[in-house]
Every structure is written in structure tokens, then in C-alpha cells.
N, C-alpha and C positions, 0 to 999 in steps of 0.2 A: 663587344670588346674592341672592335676595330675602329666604332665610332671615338674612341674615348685612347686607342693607341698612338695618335698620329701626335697630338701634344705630351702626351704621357712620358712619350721615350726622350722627349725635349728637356720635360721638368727634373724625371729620375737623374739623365746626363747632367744637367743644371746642379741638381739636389749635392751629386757626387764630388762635382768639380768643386763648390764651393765650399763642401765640405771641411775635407784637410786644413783650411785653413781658417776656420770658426775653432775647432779643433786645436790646432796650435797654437793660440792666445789661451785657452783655457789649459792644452796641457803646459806650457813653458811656468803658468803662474803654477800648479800644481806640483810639479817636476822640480821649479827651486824649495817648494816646499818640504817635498821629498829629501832634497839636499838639505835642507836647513834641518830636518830632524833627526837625517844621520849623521849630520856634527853635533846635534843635540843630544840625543841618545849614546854617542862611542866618545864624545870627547868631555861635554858638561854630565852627563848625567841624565837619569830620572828627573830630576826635577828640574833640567830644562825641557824639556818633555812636557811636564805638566804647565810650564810657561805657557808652552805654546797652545796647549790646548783650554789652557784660560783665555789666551789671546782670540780661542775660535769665534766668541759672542762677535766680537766687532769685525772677524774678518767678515761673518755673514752680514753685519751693517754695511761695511766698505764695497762689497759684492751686490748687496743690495740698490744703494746710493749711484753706483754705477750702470747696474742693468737696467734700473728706470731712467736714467738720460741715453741709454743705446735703444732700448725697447722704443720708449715713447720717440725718437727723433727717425729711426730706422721705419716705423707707420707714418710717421707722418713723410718721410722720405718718399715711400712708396706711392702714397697718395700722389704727391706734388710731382713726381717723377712722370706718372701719367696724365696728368693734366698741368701743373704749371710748374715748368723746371726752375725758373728766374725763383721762387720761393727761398729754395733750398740753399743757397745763398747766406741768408736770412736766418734759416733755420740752423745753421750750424755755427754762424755766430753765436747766436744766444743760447746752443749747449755748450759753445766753447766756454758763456763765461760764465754760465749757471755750477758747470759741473762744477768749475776750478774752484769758485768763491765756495761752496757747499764744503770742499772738500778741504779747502788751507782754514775753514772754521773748523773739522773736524778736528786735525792738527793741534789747533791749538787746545780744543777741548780735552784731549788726552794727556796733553803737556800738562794742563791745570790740574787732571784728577790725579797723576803723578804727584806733583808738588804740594798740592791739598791735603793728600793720603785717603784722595775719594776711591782709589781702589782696592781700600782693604773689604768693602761689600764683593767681591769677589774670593779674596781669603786672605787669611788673617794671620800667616803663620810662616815665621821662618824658617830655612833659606826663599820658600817659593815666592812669597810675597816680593821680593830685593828684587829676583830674577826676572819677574813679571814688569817692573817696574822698568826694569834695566830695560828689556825686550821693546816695551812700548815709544819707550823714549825711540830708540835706535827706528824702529817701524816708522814714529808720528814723520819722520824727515821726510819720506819717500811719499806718503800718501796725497799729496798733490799730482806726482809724477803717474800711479799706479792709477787714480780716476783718469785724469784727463789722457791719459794713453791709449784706455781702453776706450775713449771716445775718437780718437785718432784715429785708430786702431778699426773700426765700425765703419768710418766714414773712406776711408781708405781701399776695406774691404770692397763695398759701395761702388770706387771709381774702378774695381779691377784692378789695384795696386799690388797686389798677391807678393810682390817678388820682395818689396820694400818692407811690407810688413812681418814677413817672414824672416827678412835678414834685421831685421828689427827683432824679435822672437827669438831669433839662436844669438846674436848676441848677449839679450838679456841674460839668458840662459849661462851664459859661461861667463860673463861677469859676476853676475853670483855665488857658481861655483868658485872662480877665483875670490874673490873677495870674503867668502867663508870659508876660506883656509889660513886667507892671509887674517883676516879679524881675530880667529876664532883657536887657532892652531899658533900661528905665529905671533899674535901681539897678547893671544890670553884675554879677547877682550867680554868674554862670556856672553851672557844672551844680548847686552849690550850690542855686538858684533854681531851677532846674528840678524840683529834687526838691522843693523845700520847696512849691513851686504845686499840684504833686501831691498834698500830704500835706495842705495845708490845704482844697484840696477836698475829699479823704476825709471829713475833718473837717465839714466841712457839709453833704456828702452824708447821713451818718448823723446831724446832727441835725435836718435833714428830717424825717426818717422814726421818729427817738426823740420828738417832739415825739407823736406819735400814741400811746405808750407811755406814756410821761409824764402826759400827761392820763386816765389810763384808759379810753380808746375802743377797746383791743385788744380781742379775744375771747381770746386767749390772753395772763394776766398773767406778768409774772418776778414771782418770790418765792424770798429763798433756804430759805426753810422746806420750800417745795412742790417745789425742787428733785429733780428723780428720777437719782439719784445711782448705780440700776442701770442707767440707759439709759445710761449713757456708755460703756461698753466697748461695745454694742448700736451706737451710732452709729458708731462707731470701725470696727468689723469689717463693718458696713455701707457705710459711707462709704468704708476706704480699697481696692476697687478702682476706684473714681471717681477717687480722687487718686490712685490708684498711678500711670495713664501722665504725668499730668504731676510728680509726685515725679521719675519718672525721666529725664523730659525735662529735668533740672537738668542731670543727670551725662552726659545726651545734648549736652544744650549747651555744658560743659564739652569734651568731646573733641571734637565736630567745632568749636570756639572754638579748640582746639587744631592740628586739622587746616587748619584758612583758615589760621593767621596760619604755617602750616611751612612752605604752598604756595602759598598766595596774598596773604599778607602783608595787615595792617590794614586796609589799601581793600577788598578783601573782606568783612570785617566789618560794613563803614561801608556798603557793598550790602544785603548780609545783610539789615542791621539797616531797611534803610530801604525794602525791599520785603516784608518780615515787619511791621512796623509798619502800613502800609496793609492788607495782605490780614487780619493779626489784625480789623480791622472785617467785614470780609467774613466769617471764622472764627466770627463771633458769631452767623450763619443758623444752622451747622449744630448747633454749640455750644447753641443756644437751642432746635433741635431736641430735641438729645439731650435736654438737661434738661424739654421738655414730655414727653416719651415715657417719662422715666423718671417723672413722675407719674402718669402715665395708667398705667402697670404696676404703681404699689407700692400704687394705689388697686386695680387689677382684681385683685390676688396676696389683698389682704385682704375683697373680693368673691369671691375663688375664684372669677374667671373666667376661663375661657381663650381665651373666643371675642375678648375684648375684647384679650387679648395680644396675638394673632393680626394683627385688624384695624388696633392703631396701631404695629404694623411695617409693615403694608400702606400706611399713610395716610404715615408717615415715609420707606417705599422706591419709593413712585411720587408722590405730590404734590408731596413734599421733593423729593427726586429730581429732579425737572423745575423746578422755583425752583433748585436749584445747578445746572444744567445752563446756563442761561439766564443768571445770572451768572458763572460761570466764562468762557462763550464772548466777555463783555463785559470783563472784566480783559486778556484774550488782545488782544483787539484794540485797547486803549486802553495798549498797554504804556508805550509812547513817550510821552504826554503824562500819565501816573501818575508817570514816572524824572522829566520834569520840575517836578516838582513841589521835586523835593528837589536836583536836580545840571541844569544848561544846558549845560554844557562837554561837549559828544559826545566829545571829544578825551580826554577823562580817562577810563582805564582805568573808574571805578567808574562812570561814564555809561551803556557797554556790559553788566556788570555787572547793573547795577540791572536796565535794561531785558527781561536774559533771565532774570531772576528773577520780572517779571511775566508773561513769557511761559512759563515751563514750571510754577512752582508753584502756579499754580491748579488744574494737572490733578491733584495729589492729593487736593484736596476731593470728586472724587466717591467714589473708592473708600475715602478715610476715612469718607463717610457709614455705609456701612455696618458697621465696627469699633468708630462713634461710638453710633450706634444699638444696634446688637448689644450694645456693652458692659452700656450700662444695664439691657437685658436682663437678661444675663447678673446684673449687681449685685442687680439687684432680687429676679430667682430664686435667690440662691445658688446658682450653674450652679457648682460646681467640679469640674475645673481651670481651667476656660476662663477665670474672672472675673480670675485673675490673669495666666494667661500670656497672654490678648490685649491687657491694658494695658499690658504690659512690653514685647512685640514691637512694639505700636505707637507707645509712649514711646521707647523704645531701639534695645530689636535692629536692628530695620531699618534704620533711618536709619543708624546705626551702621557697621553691615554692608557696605551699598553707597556708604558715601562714602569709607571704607577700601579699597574696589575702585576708585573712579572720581574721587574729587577730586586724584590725584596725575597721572591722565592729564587728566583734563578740567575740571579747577580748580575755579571756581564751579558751573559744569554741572553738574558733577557732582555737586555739592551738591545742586543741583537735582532732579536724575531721583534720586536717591539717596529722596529724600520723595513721589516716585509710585511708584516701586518698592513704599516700604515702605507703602504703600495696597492695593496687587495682594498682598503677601506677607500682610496681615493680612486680607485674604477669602479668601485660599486657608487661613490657619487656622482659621476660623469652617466652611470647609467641612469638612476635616477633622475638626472637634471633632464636628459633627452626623454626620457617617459612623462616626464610633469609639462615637457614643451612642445611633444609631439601627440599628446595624450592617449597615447598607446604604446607598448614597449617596444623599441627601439630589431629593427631585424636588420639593417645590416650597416655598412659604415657612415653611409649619407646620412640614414634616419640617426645616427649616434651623432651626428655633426647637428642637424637640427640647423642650415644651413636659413638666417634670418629673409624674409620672402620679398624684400627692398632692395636683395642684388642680386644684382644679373638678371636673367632670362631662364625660363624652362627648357625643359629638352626639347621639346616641338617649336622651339621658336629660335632655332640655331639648325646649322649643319656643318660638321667638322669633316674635312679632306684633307690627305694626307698627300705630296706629291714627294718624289724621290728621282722622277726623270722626266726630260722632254717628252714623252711620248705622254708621261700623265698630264701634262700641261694641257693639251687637246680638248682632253677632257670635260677641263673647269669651267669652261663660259657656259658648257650647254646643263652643266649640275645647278650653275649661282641661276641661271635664267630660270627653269627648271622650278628653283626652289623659290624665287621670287616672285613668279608669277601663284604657285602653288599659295600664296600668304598677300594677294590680291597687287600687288605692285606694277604700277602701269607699268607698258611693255616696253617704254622707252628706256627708264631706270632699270628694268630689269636686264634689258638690253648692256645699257654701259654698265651698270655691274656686275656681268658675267665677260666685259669687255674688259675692265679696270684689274680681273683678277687676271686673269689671262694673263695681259701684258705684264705686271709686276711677276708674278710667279715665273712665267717665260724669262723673265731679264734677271731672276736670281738664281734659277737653275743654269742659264748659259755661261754668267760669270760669274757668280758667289761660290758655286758645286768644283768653279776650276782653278780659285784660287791655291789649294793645298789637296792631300792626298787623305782627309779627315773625311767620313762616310755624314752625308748632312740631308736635312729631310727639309720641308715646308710646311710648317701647320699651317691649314687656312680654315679661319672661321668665320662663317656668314650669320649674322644679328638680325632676326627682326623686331623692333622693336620700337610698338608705337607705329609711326606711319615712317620710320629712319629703316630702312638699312646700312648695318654697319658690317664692313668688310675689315677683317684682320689676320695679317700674316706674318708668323714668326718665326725665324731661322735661326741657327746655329753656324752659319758662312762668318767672315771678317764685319768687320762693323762696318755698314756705308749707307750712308742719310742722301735717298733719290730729290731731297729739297735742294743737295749741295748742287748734284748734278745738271738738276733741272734750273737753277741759275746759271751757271757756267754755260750750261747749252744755250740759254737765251742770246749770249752775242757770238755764241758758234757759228759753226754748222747746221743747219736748222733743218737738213735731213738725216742728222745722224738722231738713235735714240728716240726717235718717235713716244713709241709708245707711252714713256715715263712723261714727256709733253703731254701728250692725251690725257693722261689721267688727272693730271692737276690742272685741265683746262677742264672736265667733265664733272671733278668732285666736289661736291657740298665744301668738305675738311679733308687735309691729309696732315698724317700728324704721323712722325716720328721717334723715338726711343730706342736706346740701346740699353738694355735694362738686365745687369747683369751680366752681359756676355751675350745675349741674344738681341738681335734685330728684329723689333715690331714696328708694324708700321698700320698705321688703322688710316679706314678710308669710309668717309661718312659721305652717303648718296643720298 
């Protein structure tokens, strides 16, 4: 445990910090929706209600369309980050103009099916049809704003902009609420209004967050010169097993949209829609999960490490874990005063409804955590087959499957269990895939990772130190030495690589550990690999690039700071990163 705690307490700290605000872009979009269905529900009615949960097919396309431009460009971010920053550049131009063109086409595809009367394949029957109609228009305005925000939004995360993005987030948030009172209450403008509150949030949301663009304060500029016009199929084929479960969860919405109204008719729906609305806030833990874990992998994939793969499955299937457990048990018990929020009347059918949709769909959040998790995995690694057919089992099949079995005997229930079922089905494939790729059953998290054998290094071909004080510093020259020779490396390299660690580790514990009153550790890992060793050490101190220093020292004082001169006079490569809030610094001898 000890070999494997010195980065662990790194990634968990990492895991956490970044969390809250993965988190807050999922809940603020969820939260106005919330707001949007209790103007819907207490001021139009039921059957703006049902509006909106006709509207669900496309919001999972819009959702979709989205998280394959932040999946695919946030891997290949990770990549290029550890080996060539100058890319990313490049790379964020041509998601800026991929997503935006993708998205003002969608736009106008929904204006056409409106005008057409292409969505009466959805339903066909007055008042809902009018409203639905109404809602879409009001929506199509903003849907430029809502993609390319959430690519803003990604990229922003990325530079450690937390504070912009956030005050970007509660903005949107209360713009919404105001402008769905004023639409909706004051001008009477019916689902009309409802959408357009929505769309002109978006709209503000992202320019929030353009204003930081706009002025040149990014680290990453658009330009369409510098456009990288090869990364787009790269993010495309990246990105879409990230959006394949919700792509599919359109055509999943679609048929069981089909199955409530066979069997349980529009008040079903108008449930559906109004206990999926609240728990979608809820959705944004584990959702914000997945999306930190998939950074932490497509930075460790372009680190070649495996250990760190390892660890933030660990940190995402027992920390996470235990934070959805603990809100799950809180939805279950508060079912009754959640139903009232949207329906008082116990006596009407969707009263009842509602209530047992808070009480049984919570329990698919645990065992999607891990399908949630795993997937990114799998995206990140190019795991195939798995990367596809676990999106599609968990977008569709299941769900599919058991509401075909159970919503004609057990109506909405069944709707219900039909989405914990398809939670249990989609861990028994994760096992499965690791038993068909390990070809023995899987006994504990690693073998369930089935971690491809092209990265990284084995556990015998590393050694991880953990340093917290001066006094461990002493230590590390005679451990790297030690370990270098143990794996045949002449004495002289082994020499200056237990010299290189030394110095760096000594010069971050004297003034990285004194900059604030924040408790901070050293991982240091030593690589053998091949006839290289590779030396890397990563901190949680202030960010500070020993390249800057070691130029500026060059027309110094030329005996101040030594040692950071030694080592970039002694090393192969020294290569720098600030990668998320931590300082890595790898050193190839």
C-alpha cells in the first residue's frame, strides 16, 4: 500500500478539487431544467410537461454531439499536453469550429421539422403537439450557445480557470430563473417562453466565458490559420464512444416514449419527465465523476502510466462510491416531499407515479457508476470491442429490453426496475469483457481494468518514493542509485540519477513546501525502461517551470541555485508540465 500511496493521495486530492466544478456545468444545465418544469408543471400544465419530455430524444443528441467534441479533444489534450503543448493550439481551434458548424446545422434542422410538420412522428395530437412545437422553436435559438459553451467550458476547466467558469454557471442559472418568470408568468409566452429562457441563457453563459477569449488572456488562442484540420476525425473517433450511450439514448427515448403512452398513457410521461428532471441534478455527481477520471486517464495514457490508471478507478469505485451511496439513500427517503414539489393532488394517478420514480430510480445510480467510469476507461484506452458495446448496452439495450418485459405488466414500475436492471446488466459486461481479455475471471480491480500491455512499464520496472521533508530528501539519491544499478545501469548514470533527484526534490521541499500553509508531498518515480531511465516528480506546491529559472540564472549569479544548473547540464531531456494544478517534471538520463 505504501508503494502505491505517495501518488494516490495526489490523484484522490486532484480527483476532488476538480471535481465540484465538472459537476457544476452538469448541475446548472440540469437545475434550469428543474426550473423549467416547475414553470411547467404549476403554471402551463401537464401537458407542458409532456412537451418537454418529448423534447428528451434531442436533448440526449444535443448532450451527445457535445460530449464527443469535449471527450475526443480533452484525450487528445492529455496526450499533446505531455508531449507537445504547441499542438493544442491547433486543436482547439478546430473544436471551436467543428462543434459550432455541427451545431447552428442542428438549429436549423429542428426549425425545418417544425415548419415541415416533420414532428408529428413524435405525436400527433392536440394541445401537445402546438406546445412541443412552440418549446422547440424557443430551444433551436440557444443551441449554438449550449454546444459550444460546453466546449469553452472543457477547455477553460483544462487551463484552471475554475473561478470564470463558475461565475459563468451561476449566472446562467439565474438568468434562467429570471427570464422564466418573465417569459412565462409575465408575458404568457407558454412553452414558447420556456424554451427561449433557456436559449438566451446559453447565450450568456458563453459569453461569460468568450469574454476571457476575446481579450487574449487564454493560454490556448482560436485562429483559423492554426486550425489542426487532422485532429478532427482524431476527436471524432475519440469522442464518439463518449457520446455513443447518450446518441442512443435518443432512439431509447423514443421507444420507451412509445411504450408509456401504449400503456400508461401521457400522465406517465408527465411523471417520467418530472422525476428524471430532479434526479438529472443529482446525475451531475456521477457524470462529473466520469468526466474527472476521464482526464486523469488521457493525461496518465500520454504519461505511460499505469499505476495512476489503476489508482483513479480506485479513488472513483470507493470514494465516489460512498458519496452516491449516501445520496441515493437521501432521494429514497425524501420521495414524497421531491413529488411535491411538482403534483399536491395524492389522488391523481401521476402523484403516485411520480413518487415511485423517486423511490426506485435512484438505485440505478450505483451500478451505473461503474459502466460510467469504466466507459471512459475504456475511451481513453481504445479498449475495443468494449468501448462500443458498453455505451450501447447502457444507452439502449437494457433499458429497452426490460421495459419490453415489464412496463405492460407493471406500467411505470416497470419503467422503473427496467433502469436498475440495465445497471446490473452493464457490470456483468465489464466483467465479461475483462474474463474474454484476461482469459480468466477477473479477481480484483486491475485484472477488471485489463490494462492494455503497450503502456507503461510493470511493477518491477519502477520504484515510487514518497517525500514530505528535508530529512527524506537524504534519502533519495542512495534509493535511485540503488535501484539503477539493481536493473544494470552504469554507475555513472546511476550516479547522476540519484544526483538529479536529490537536487530537484531538495529545491521543492525548501521552497515549493514554504510557499503557503497547504500540507504537500513529492511523488517521485523512477522508470526503467529499455536502456532509459526515466525520472519523474510530481507536486502539489504553486506552479513553477525550473526551465524558467534555469534561463534567468544563466546571466545571474552563477552560484546561486546550482543544483537546478546541474541537472539540465547532466540530463538526456527535461521536460516540464503543469497539468491540472500539479507540477511534473520528467527527467530522461
Amino acid at each position: 500500500m505504501k508503494t502505491r500511496s505517495s501518488d494516490y493521495k495526489l490523484l484522490s486530492g486532484l480527483f476532488f478539487r476538480l471535481l465540484p466544478y465538472q459537476v457544476l456545468l452538469i448541475v446548472i444545465s440540469a437545475v434550469n431544467g428543474v426550473v423549467d418544469s416547475l414553470y411547467a408543471s404549476n403554471v402551463i400544465g401537464k401537458t407542458g410537461m409532456s412537451a418537454i419530455g418529448l423534447f428528451g430524444p434531442m436533448n440526449h443528441f444535443l448532450y451527445a454531439m457535445s460530449i464527443m467534441f469535449v471527450s475526443g479533444s480533452q484525450i487528445l489534450y492529455g496526450r499533446y499536453l505531455a508531449r507537445d503543448r504547441q499542438k493544442i493550439h491547433g486543436l482547439f481551434s478546430v473544436n471551436v469550429l467543428i462543434s459550432t458548424g455541427l451545431a447552428l446545422l442542428t438549429s436549423l434542422l429542428l426549425v425545418l421539422g417544425v415548419v415541415t410538420g416533420a414532428t408529428r412522428i413524435l405525436i400527433d395530437q392536440e394541445p401537445d403537439l402546438g406546445m412541443l412545437n412552440d418549446y422547440i422553436l424557443g430551444q433551436a435559438i440557444g443551441i449554438p450557445a449550449l454546444v459550444l459553451g460546453q466546449q469553452l467550458f472543457a477547455f477553460l476547466s483544462l487551463e484552471n480557470q475554475t473561478k470564470r467558469t463558475m461565475t459563468a454557471s451561476i449566472v446562467c442559472f439565474a438568468a434562467n430563473a429570471v427570464l422564466d418568470h418573465v417569459c412565462i408568468v409575465s408575458l404568457g409566452m407558454g412553452t414558447f417562453g420556456l424554451g427561449l429562457s433557456s436559449s438566451f441563457a446559453n447565450w450568456i453563459f458563453l459569453a461569460v466565458m468568450a469574454v476571457w477569449y476575446i481579450r487574449g488572456k487564454s493560454e490556448w488562442k482560436f485562429s483559423l490559420r492554426a486550425a489542426r484540420w487532422e485532429d478532427a476525425p482524431a476527436i471524432m473517433r475519440l469522442g464518439y464512444p463518449g457520446a455513443l450511450s447518450r446518441f442512443v439514448e435518443m432512439f431509447r427515448c423514443l421507444i420507451v416514449n412509445f411504450l408509456v403512452i401504449q400503456y400508461v398513457g401521457s400522465v406517465g410521461l408527465s411523471a417520467f419527465a418530472a422525476s428524471n428532471s430532479l434526479l438529472a441534478v443529482v446525475w451531475a455527481v456521477p457524470f462529473g465523476m466520469m468526466a474527472v477520471a476521464r482526464m486523469l486517464f488521457s493525461i496518465s495514457i500520454g504519461e505511460e502510466d499505469r499505476r495512476s490508471l489503476v489508482d483513479t478507478m480506485h479513488i472513483a469505485m470507493t470514494k465516489g462510491m460512498g458519496i452516491m451511496a449516501v445520496i441515493v439513500a437521501g432521494l429514497i427517503l425524501l420521495a414524497e416531499p421531491l413529488t411535491q414539489l411538482y403534483y399536491r393532488d395524492a389522488s391523481d394517478p401521476v402523484y403516485m407515479m411520480t413518487v415511485m420514480g423517486f423511490r426506485i430510480l435512484p438505485l440505478c445510480m450505483l451500478p451505473a457508476m461503474w459502466s460510467l467510469i469504466y466507459a471512459s476507461y475504456a475511451q481513453t484506452t481504445e479498449k475495443k470491442p468494449i468501448n462500443v458495446i458498453l455505451p450501447v448496452v447502457d444507452g439502449m439495450v437494457g433499458v429497452v429490453l426490460f421495459s419490453f418485459l415489464l412496463i405492460p405488466s407493471m406500467q411505470m414500475n416497470g419503467l422503473y426496475i427496467a433502469n436498475v436492471l440495465n445497471g446490473v446488466l452493464c457490470f456483468v459486461v465489464i466483467l465479461i469483457a475483462a474474463w474474454i481479455s484476461l482469459k480468466r475471471f477477473p479477481r480484483n480491480l486491475e485484472d477488471l481494468l485489463a490494462i492494455p500491455q503497450d503502456i507503461g512499464v510493470a511493477e518491477d520496472e519502477r520504484i515510487d518514493i514518497t517525500v514530505r521533508s528535508v530529512d527524506e530528501v537524504m534519502t533519495i539519491s542512495r534509493q535511485v542509485i540503488e535501484y539503477c544499478e539493481e536493473k544494470g545501469i552504469d554507475k555513472k548514470r546511476a550516479f547522476f540519477s540519484g544526483l538529479c533527484m536529490e537536487e530537484i526534490a531538495g529545491n521543492i521541499v525548501t521552497h515549493g513546501f514554504s510557499k503557503d500553509s497547504k500540507k504537500h508531498s513529492v511523488d517521485i518515480r523512477v522508470i526503467h525502461k529499455g536502456d532509459e531511465i526515466i525520472l519523474r516528480l510530481r507536486d502539489n506546491c504553486k506552479a513553477f517551470d525550473p526551465a524558467t529559472r534555469e534561463k534567468v540564472m544563466e546571466a545571474d549569479d552563477m552560484g546561486r541555485n546550482v543544483g537546478i544548473r546541474l541537472v539540465y547540464r547532466i540530463a538526456k531531456d527535461v521536460s516540464y508540465q503543469n497539468l491540472l494544478g500539479l507540477n511534473v517534471l520528467t527527467i530522461r538520463m
